[in-house]
C-alpha positions in Angstrom: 45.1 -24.5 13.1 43.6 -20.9 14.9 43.1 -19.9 11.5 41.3 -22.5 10.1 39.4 -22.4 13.7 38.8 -18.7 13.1 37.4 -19.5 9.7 34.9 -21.7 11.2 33.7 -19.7 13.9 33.2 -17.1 11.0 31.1 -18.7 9.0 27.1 -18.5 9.1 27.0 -21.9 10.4 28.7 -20.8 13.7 26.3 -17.9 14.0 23.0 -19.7 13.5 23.5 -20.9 17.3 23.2 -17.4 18.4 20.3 -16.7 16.7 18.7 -20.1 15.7 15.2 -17.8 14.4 16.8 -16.5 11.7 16.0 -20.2 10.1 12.9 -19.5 10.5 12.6 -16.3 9.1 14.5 -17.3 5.8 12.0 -20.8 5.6 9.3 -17.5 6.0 11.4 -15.6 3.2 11.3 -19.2 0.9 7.4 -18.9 1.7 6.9 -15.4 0.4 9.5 -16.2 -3.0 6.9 -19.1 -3.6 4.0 -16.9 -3.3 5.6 -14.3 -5.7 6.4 -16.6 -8.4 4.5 -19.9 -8.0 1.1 -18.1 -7.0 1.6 -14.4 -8.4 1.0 -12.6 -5.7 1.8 -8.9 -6.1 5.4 -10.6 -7.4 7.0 -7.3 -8.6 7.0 -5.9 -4.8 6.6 -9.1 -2.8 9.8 -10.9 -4.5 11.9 -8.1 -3.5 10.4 -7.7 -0.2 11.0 -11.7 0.2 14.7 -11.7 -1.1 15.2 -9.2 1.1 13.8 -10.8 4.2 16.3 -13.5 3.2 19.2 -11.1 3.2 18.7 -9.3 6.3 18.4 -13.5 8.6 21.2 -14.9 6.8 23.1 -15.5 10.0 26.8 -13.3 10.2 26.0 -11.2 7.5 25.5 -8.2 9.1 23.4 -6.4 6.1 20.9 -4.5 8.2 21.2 -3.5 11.9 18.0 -2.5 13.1 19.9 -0.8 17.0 21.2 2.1 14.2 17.6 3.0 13.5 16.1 2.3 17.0 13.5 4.8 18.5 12.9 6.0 15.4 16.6 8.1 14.8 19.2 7.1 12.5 22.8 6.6 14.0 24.1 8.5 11.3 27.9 8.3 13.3 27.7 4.7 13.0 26.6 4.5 9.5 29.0 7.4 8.7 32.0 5.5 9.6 31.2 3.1 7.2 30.2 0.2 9.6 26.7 -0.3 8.1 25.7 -3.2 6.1 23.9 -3.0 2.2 20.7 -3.0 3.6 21.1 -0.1 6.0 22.1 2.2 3.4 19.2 1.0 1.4 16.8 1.6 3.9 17.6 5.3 4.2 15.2 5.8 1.0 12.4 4.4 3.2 13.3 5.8 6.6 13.5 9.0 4.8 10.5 8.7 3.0 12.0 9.1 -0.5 11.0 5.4 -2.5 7.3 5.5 -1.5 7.0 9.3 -2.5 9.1 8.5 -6.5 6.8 5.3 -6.2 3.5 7.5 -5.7 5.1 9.8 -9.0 5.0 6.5 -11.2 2.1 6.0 -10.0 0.2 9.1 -11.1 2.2 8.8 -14.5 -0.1 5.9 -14.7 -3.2 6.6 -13.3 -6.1 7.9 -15.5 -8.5 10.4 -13.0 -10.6 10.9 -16.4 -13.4 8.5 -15.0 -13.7 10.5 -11.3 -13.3 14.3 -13.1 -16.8 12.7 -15.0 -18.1 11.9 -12.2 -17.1 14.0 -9.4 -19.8 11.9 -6.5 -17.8 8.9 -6.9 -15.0 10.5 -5.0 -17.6 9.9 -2.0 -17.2 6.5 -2.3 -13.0 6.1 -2.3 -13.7 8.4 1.1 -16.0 6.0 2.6 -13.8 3.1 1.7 -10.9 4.3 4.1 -13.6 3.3 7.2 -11.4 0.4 7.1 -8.7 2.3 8.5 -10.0 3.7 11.2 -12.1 1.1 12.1 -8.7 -0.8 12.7 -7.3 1.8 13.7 -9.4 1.9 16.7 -9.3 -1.8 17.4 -5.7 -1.7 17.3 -5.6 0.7 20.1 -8.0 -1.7 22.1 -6.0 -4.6 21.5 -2.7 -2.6 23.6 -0.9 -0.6 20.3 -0.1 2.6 20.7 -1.7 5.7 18.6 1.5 5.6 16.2 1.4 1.6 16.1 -2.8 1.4 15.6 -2.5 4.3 12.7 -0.2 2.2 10.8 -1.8 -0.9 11.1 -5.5 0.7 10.1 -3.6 2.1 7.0 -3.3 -1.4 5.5 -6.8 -1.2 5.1 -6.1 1.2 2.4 -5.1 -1.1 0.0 -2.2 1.1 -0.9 1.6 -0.5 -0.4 3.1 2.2 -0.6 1.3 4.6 1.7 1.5 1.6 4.0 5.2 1.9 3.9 5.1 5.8 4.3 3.1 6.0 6.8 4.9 3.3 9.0 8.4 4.0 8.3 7.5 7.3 10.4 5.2 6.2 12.6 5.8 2.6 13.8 9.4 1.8 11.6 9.6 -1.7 14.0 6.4 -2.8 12.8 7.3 -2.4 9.2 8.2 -6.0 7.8 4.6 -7.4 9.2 2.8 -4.4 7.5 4.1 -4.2 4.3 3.9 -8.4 4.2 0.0 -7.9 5.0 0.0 -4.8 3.0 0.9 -7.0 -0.4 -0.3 -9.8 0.5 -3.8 -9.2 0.9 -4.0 -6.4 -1.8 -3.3 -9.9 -4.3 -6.5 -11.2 -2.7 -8.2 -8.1 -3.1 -10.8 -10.6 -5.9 -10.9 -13.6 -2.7 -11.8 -11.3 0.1 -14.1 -8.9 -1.4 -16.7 -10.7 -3.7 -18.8 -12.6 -0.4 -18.8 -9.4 1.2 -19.8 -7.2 -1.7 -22.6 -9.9 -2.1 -23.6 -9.8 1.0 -24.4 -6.2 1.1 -25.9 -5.8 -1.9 -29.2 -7.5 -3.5 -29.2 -9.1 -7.1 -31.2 -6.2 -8.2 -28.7 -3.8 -6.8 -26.1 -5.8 -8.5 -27.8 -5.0 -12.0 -28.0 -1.8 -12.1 -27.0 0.2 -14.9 -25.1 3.2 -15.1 -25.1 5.3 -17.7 -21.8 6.3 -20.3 -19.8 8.9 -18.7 -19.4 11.8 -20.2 -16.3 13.0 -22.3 -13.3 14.5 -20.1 -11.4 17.9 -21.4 -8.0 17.7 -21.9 -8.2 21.5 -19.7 -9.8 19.2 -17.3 -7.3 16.9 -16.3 -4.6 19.4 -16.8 -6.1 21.5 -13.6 -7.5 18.3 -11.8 -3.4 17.7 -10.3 -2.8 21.5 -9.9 -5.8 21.9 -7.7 -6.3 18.7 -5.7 -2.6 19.5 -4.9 -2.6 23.0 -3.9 -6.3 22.1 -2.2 -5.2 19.1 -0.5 -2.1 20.6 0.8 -3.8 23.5 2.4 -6.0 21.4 4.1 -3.8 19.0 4.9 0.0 19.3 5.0 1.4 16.2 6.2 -0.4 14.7 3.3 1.8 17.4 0.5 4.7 14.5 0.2 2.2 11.9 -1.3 -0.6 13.7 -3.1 1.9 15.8 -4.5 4.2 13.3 -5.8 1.0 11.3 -7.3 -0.5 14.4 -8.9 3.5 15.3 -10.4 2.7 12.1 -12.1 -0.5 12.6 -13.5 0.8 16.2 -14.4 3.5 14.8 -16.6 1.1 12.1 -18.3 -1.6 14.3 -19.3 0.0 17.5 -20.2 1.4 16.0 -22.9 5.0 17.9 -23.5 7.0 16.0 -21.0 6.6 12.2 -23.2 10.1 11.3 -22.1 9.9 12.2 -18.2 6.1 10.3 -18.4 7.1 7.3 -19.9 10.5 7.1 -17.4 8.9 7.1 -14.3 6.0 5.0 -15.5 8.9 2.4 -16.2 12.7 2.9 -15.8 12.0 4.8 -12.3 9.5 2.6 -10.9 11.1 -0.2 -11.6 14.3 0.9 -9.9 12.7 2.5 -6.7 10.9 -0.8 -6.3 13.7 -3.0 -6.5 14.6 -0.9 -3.7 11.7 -0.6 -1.7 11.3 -4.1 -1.5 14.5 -4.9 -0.5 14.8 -2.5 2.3 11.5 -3.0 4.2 12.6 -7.0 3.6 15.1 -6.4 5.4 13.1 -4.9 8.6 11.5 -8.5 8.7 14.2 -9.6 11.1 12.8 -12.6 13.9 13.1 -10.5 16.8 10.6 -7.9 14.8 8.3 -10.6 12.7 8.2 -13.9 15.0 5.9 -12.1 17.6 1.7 -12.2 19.0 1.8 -8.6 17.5 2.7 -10.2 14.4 -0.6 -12.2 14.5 -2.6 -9.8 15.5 -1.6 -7.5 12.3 -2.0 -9.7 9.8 -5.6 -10.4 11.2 -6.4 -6.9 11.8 -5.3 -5.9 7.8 -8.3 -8.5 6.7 -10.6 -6.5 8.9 -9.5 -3.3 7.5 -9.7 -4.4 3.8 -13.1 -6.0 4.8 -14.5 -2.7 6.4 -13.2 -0.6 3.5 -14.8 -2.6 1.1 -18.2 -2.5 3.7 -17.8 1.1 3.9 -17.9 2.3 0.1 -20.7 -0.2 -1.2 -23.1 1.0 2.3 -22.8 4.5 1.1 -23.7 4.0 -2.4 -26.4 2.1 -1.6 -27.5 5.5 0.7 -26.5 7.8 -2.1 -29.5 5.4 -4.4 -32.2 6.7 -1.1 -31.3 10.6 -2.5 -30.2 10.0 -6.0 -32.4 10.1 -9.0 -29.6 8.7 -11.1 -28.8 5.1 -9.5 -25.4 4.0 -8.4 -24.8 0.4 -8.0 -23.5 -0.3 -5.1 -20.8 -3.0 -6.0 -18.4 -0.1 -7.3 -18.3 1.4 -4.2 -16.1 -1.7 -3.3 -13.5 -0.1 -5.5 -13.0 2.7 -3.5 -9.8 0.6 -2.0 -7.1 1.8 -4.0 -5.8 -1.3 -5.4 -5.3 0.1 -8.8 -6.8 -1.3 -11.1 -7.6 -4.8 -9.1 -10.4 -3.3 -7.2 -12.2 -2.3 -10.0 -12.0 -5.1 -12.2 -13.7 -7.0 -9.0 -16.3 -5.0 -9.3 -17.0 -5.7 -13.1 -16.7 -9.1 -12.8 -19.1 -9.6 -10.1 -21.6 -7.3 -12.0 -21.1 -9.2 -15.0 -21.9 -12.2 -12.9 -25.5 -11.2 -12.2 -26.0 -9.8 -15.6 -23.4 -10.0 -18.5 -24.5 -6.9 -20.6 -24.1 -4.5 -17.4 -20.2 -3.2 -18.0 -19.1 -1.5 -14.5 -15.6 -1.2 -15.4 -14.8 2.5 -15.9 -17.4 3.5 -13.4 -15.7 1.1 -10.8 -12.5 3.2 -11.8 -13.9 6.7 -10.4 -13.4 5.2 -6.8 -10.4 3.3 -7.4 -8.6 6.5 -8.2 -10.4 8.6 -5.4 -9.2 5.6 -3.1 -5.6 6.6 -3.7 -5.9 10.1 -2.9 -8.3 9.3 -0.1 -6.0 6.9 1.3 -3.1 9.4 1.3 -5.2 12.3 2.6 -5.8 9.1 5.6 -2.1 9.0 5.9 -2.0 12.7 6.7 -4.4 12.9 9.3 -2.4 9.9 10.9 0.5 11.6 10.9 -0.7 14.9 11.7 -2.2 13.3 15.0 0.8 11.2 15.7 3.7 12.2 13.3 
């Protein structure tokens, strides 16, 4: 009889009454895995990020204890002596900042800079598109965050996960589940949230504006575009070396051509891998005590604000580049300059096309989509320059 009564009070169903949220969170988790596959909603990271939500609440399992990473230090003697769940070994690559920087490699393995190397001004407009950032990033102080808490927050307004994930894993590691949720989540309805505000800034004449063809990239050119902005953004920037570097190793290995086999394994076998395990280890960060919260709220309104200034900030400056430029910009590319690659700049085509179907904005949209990755990196540097 004890050990059938021991049985019992082991099972999940015993523990629920000690922490009756964690329901909640896994209905939450359910919510997420219907997004990801029903609605397609950034589904490669979002799935993993919801299974692993699920993991971390299921009551007695013990996967992830969020007291061995409290104040921001691992307890590596706890961990050491084998007491750590799954999910706290996993989420060593985040806390250490290792998946987001092999994610930022695949990234540049994939990433084509040929369009902003044509048209150097358009890396103007991915700067002006991080206003989002700090924008939030200054509300977020007003609201009661802290400088480390507000600077994670505003970087959701980057559009970029995995700088989201970087930047907060240092930074604000408690916040992380709510940031990386909002993070993905609104960077699927990047073509929802940005068409009535790019409209709205912009005139139907703006909106038609042609550009002309870009010119023809070197292959010299691309080669030294990742060996400079690297060595150049380091130097002015260090905190910022982890990300730009790893994206520009990427771009390195796709357009030198002599490395096929390293190009086409981060573009797939690695990424794939290190995403699986992103996702699951910043799930598992989404406990209740951490995601059922006011602060909770108050991020995943803030990261609309962010993507909505960011978007704001890079079609206003190319509509002040037309005041001094002989050769017109129009304006609704600037809206790429969020680096959700290549969403942001497909938004921008189609609502071009909209207004007039013969204007093709496409791979002018794509100059500030790729300046919007580096620029929201370089963003993550200052952050954690100021408060790292």
């Amino acid at each position: 009889m004890d050990a059938i009564m021991s049985f019992l009070q082991s099972t999940g169903f015993a523990a629920i009454a000690e922490n009756p949220l964690s329901l909640v969170m896994i209905a939450v988790s359910c919510v997420l895995l219907y997004l990801a596959i029903v609605k397609k909603f950034e589904p490669l990271l979002l799935l993993p990020i919801a299974f692993g939500m699920l993991l971390t609440n299921l009551p007695g399992a013990g996967m992830y204890h969020a007291e061995y990473f409290a104040n921001g230090v691992i307890n590596w003697a706890e961990l050491g002596t084998g007491h750590g769940g799954l999910l706290d070994y996993l989420y060593l690559g985040v806390k250490l900042g290792i998946y987001p920087c092999l994610i930022f490699i695949g990234v540049g393995a994939g990433t084509d800079f040929a369009p902003l190397i044509a048209n150097p001004k358009t890396l103007l407009l991915g700067a002006a598109a991080q206003l989002g950032i700090f924008i939030t990033f200054i509300g977020a102080q007003l609201l009661g965050f802290t400088g480390a808490e507000a600077g994670s927050i505003g970087i959701i307004g980057g559009a970029d996960g995995p700088t989201a994930i970087y930047t907060t894993a240092t930074l604000a590691p408690h916040l992380l589940g709510p940031i990386a949720v909002a993070a993905y989540s609104y960077m699927a309805l990047v073509p929802v949230i940005q068409p009535p505000i790019m409209k709205l800034l912009t005139t139907p004449e703006e909106r038609k504006i042609k550009m002309k063809q870009l010119r023809p990239v070197s292959k010299t050119e691309k080669i030294l575009f990742p060996i400079i902005v690297t060595i150049f953004v380091s130097f002015m920037l260090p905190s910022a070396a982890p990300l730009v570097g790893c994206l520009m190793l990427g771009n390195l290995m796709r357009e030198c051509g002599v490395v096929e086999r390293l190009n086409k394994t981060v573009q797939n076998e690695l990424m794939n891998i290190v995403t699986i395990f992103l996702g699951i280890s910043v799930g598992a960060t989404a406990t209740a005590k951490n995601f059922l919260n006011l602060q909770t709220l108050e991020i995943l309104a803030m990261g609309v604000i962010a993507f909505g200034f960011g978007t704001a900030g890079g079609v206003l400056l190319a509509k002040l580049m037309n005041v001094f430029s002989k050769e017109k910009v129009n304006p609704l590319i600037g809206s790429a300059g969020v680096s959700a690659v290549p969403m942001a700049a497909r938004v921008s085509q189609v609502v071009g096309q909209k207004e007039d179907p013969s204007n093709f904005l496409l791979m002018h949209a794509m100059g500030p989509n790729v300046a919007g990755v580096i620029g929201s990196a370089v963003a993550a540097g200052v952050l954690l320059a100021l408060f790292g």
